[in-house]
N, C-alpha and C positions, 0 to 999 in steps of 0.2 A: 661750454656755456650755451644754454640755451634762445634761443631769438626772444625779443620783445613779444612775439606774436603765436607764443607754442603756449601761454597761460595766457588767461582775461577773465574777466572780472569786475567786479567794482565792491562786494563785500568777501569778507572773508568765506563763506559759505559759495559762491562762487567761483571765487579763486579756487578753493580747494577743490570743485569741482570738474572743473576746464583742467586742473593737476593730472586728476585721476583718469577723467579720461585719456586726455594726452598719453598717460601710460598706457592704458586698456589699447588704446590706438595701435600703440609700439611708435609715439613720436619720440616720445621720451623714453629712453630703452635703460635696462636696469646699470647700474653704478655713473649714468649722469648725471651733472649738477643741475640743481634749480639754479637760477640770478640769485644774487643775493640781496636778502630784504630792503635794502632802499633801495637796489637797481631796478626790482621789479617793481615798486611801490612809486618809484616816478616815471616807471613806461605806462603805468596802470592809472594815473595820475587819484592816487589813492594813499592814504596815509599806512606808516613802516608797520604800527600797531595792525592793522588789518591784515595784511599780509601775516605776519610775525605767528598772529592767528590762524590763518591759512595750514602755514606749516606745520603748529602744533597739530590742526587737524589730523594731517596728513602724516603726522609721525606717530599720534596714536594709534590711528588704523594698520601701522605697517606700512605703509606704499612708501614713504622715505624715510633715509635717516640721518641724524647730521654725526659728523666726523671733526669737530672741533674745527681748527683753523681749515679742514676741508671744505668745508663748508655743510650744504645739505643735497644730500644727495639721492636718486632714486636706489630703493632696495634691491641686492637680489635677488628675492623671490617679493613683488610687490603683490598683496593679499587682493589685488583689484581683478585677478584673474587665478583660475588653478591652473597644476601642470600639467594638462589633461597632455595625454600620447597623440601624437599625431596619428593620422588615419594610414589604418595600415592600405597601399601600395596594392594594388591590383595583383594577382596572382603569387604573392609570392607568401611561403608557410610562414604564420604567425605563430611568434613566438614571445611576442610582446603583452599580452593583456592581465596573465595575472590571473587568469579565472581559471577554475578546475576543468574538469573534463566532462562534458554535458552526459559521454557517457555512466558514470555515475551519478545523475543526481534523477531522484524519483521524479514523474508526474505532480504536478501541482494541480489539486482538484479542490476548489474550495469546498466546505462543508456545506450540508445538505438543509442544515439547520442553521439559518444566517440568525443574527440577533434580533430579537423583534423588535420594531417599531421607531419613533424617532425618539430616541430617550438618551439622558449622559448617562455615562459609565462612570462617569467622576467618583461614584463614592465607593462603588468596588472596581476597581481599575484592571488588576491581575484577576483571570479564571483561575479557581484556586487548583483543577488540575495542571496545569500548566506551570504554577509557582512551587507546585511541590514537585513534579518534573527537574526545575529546574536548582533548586535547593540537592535533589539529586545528583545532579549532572556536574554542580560543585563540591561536594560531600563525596565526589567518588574518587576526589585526586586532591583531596585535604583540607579545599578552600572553605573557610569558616562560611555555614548557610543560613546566620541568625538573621540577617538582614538581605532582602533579596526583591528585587526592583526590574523594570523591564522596559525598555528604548526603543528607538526607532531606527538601530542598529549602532556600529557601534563610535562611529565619527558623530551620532547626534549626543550619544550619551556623554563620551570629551569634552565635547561643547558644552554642555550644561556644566557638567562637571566644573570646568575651569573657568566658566563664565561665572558662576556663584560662588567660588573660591579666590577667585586671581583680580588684581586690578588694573585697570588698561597701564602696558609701561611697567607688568611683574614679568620675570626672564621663568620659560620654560624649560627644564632640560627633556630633550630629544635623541633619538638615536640617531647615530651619523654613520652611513647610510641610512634612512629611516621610510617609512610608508609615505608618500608625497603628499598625497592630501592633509596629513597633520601637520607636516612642512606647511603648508597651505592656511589649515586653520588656526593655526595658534598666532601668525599676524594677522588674521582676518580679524581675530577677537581682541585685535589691538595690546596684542603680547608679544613678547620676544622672547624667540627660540634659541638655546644654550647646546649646542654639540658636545654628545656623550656618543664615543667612538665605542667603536663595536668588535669583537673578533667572533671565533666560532661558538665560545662559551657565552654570548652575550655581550652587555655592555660593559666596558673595563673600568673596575672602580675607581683608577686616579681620573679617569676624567669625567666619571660623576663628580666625584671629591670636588674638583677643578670646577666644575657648574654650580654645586652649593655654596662654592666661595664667589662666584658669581652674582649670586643670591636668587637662585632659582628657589620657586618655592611649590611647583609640581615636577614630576619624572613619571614620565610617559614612557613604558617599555611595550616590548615581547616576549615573552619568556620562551618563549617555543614558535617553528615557523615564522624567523623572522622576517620581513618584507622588505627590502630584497635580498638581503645579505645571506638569509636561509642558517642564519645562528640560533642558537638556544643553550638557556642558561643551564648550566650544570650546580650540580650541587656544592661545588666548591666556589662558585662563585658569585650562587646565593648568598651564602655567607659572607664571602666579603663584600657585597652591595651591602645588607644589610648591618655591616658594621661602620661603613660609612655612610648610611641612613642613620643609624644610631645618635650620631653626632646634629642632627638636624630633624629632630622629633614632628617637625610643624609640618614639615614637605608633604605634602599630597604625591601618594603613591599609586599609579595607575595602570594595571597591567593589559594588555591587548590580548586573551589568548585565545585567537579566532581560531587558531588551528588546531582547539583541543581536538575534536571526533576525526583530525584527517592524521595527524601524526602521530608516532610510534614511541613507547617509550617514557618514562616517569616525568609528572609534571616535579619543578624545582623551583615552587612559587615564593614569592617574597611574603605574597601576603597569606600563606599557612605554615608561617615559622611561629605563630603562636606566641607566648607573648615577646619574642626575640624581634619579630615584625614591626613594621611600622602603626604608628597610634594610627593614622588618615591614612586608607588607602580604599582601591575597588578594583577588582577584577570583574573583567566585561567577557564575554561569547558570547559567540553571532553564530548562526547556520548558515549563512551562506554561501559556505565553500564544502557544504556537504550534505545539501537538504533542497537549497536553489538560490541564485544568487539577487533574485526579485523578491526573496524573505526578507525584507525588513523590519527582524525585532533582533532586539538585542537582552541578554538577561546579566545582570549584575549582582555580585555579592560587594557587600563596600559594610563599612563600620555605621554605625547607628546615626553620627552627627552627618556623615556624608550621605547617608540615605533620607536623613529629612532635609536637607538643603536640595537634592537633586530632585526628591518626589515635588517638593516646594514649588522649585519654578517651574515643573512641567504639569503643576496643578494647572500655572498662571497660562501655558500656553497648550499646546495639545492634548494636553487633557489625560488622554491615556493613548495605548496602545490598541490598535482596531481588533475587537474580539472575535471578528470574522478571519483576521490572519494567526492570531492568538488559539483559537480552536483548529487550524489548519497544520501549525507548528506541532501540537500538541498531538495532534493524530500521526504526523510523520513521526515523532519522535517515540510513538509507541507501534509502531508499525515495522512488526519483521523481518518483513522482507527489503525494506528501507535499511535496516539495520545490518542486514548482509551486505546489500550495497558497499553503504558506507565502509565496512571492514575489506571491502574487495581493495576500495578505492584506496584507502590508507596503504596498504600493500602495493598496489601500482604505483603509486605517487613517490615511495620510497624507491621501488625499483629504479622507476625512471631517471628520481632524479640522480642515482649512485650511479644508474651506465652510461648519466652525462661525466659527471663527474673524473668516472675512471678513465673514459674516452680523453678527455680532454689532457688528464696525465697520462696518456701515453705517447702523448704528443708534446710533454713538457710544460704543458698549460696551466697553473695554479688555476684553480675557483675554489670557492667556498660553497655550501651546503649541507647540510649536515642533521637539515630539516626543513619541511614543508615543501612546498611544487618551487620554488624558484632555487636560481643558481647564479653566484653572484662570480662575475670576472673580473679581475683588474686588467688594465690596458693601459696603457698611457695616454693613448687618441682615440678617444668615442667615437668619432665623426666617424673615424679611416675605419676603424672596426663596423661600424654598424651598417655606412654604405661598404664597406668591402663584404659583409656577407648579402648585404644587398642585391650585389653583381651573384652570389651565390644561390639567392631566390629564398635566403632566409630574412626573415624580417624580427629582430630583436630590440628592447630599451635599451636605449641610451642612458645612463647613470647621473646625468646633471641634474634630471627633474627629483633624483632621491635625496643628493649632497647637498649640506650645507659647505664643511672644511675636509670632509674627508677625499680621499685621493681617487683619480676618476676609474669606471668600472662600466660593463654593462651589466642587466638583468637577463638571465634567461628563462621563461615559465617552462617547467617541463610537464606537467601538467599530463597531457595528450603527447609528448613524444617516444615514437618508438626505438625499441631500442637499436634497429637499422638506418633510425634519423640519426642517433647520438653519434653514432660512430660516422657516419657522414657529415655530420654539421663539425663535429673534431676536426674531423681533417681541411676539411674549407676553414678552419677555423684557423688551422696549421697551416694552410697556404698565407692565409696575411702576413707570416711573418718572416717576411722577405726582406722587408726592413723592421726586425722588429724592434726599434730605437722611438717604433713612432707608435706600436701598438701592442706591444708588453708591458704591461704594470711587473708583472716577477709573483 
């Protein structure tokens, strides 16, 4: 129970606010109770309805929730903060961030011909070499390019997305292990997030199936290069999503596939099964894991009602996309030797991450990967694991900022590792488990 003097106030706006911070603080730390509405409402000497208020606030933004006779409780993942990585630790190899390898990504040189003048772009928003680029870039691994839209990468585009679709208090399904920051925004936009478990082929349809009886009414995936879990959907298990899509026509279907230009191997999209696909969906790529990660555009193919509701509100707010970085993308993307790059990188990136992989079983070590730069480990103790390679001078993610109910793990970027790290960091990997009761997941 919380003290009389961890909320204050006197209106519900207020209240809710002294709530929020108190979380952002860490006084109120996640699955604590608030008082309960007249406890608080006569330390606050303030009527139940105000309060009662307060809380509704604070349970549509995400930051709590109530549990029936539990009462109401702080979330946990309360949307008042993200779960940014802590700062990596003086000297020791980072293995935590997630980003590619600087050595392949080209020169950022903006164009020599900026836009002229102070004028909007509102009424032609996309450079039309750039939207047939990227009409392109979709058309070349199946995805329908009648409808074709451009963001300010690819967590702005979700956000619009589900904010013009969804209503505060609609359940999202998400992948469990899943990207954090969508962990993050889908209660920030005062939605609730549905755990849809994962193995190497993707997301497993009974526990979609399990979230649309939920009554989720978007599925947010990966199809390829998952984040962190490094799964991707195979063909056989396209089909079964979308046979359990089938059943639930309305769900807004949203695919992530930022790792199209770094990974190997056939897209298995949900939404180029044509008309076996979902009626509502959009696939989103982003370049930033293969072009620079300070690109912020994103391009989208999505169905026709979903492309005039997303172009809609980004009429009402940003307007467009800056055609100074719009012609920058555009030149990288036809540019050759950018293009070798790229193909080196895809190849490294598989290397690397298969002689973590194999390393790690030769030492008896499950992980997962099977695509993109990360590799995901089960352990049973994140702490023991992550400072135990700690002491080894490797610095890796910890798995709670990815989980909602799935079972704990770390992340490993392999991104830049060589393959004389892999087999080193195996075997430090292979000494933690001296007790391994406390840091083997299996």
């Amino acid at each position: 129970m919380v003290t009389q003097y961890a909320i204050s106030g006197a209106t519900a706006r207020e209240i809710a606010a002294s709530a929020e911070q108190a979380v952002a603080d860490g006084v109120l730390q996640p699955g604590q109770s608030l008082p309960p509405v007249r406890a608080l409402a006569e330390s606050l000497t303030v009527s139940p309805g105000t309060v009662a208020a307060a809380y509704k606030e604070l349970r549509r933004r995400g930051i709590v929730v109530t549990r029936g006779r539990g009462g109401t409780v702080v979330a946990e993942a309360p949307s008042v903060a993200s779960r940014r990585p802590p700062r990596v630790p003086e000297g020791l190899r980072d293995l935590a961030g997630g980003h590619p390898d600087p050595a392949f990504l080209p020169d950022l040189v903006p164009p020599g011909r900026l836009s002229p003048g102070a004028r909007s772009h509102r009424a032609s928003p996309r450079l039309p070499e750039l939207e047939e680029l990227a009409r392109a870039w979709f058309r070349r691994d199946g995805v329908p390019d009648a409808h074709v839209t451009f963001a300010h990468g690819a967590l702005d585009c979700v956000a619009r997305l589900l904010a013009v679709e969804l209503r505060p208090g609609d359940p999202v399904a998400v992948e469990d292990p899943g990207f954090h920051h969508l962990l993050d925004l889908v209660p920030a936009l005062g939605l609730r997030t549905v755990p849809v478990a994962v193995d190497d082929e993707g997301p497993r349809p009974e526990s979609l199936r399990a979230a649309l009886r939920a009554g989720a009414r978007a599925f947010v995936l990966c199809p390829r290069a998952q984040n962190p879990y490094g799964s991707r959907v195979s063909r056989e298990r396209r089909d079964a999503l979308l046979g359990v899509l089938a059943a639930a026509p309305e769900v807004l279907v949203v695919e992530d596939d930022h790792g199209a230009d770094t990974t190997q191997g056939p897209l298995h999209s949900l939404t180029a099964a044509g008309a076996a696909g979902p009626a509502r969906w959009a696939q989103i790529r982003t370049v930033s894991k293969h072009l620079g990660t300070d690109l912020r555009w994103a391009a989208m193919a999505c169905d026709a009602t979903t492309l005039a509701r997303h172009d809609g509100r980004m009429l009402l707010t940003s307007g467009w996309v800056s055609h100074v970085l719009q012609e920058t993308v555009a030149r990288l993307m036809t540019d050759a030797a950018t293009a070798g790059m790229v193909r080196r990188a895809t190849t490294a990136y598989r290397a690397r991450r298969e002689a973590l992989v194999a390393a790690l079983a030769e030492h008896g070590i499950a992980s997962h990967g099977v695509s993109g730069m990360n590799v995901w480990v089960p352990v049973r103790d994140e702490s023991a694991v992550v400072n135990g390679l700690r002491s080894h001078g490797w610095w890796v993610a910890g798995g709670a900022r990815f989980r909602i109910a799935a079972p704990p793990g770390v992340r490993i970027t392999v991104a830049d590792l060589t393959e004389d790290e892999a087999t080193r960091l195996a075997a430090d990997f292979a000494s933690l488990y001296a007790d391994r009761s406390l840091t083997y997941g299996g």
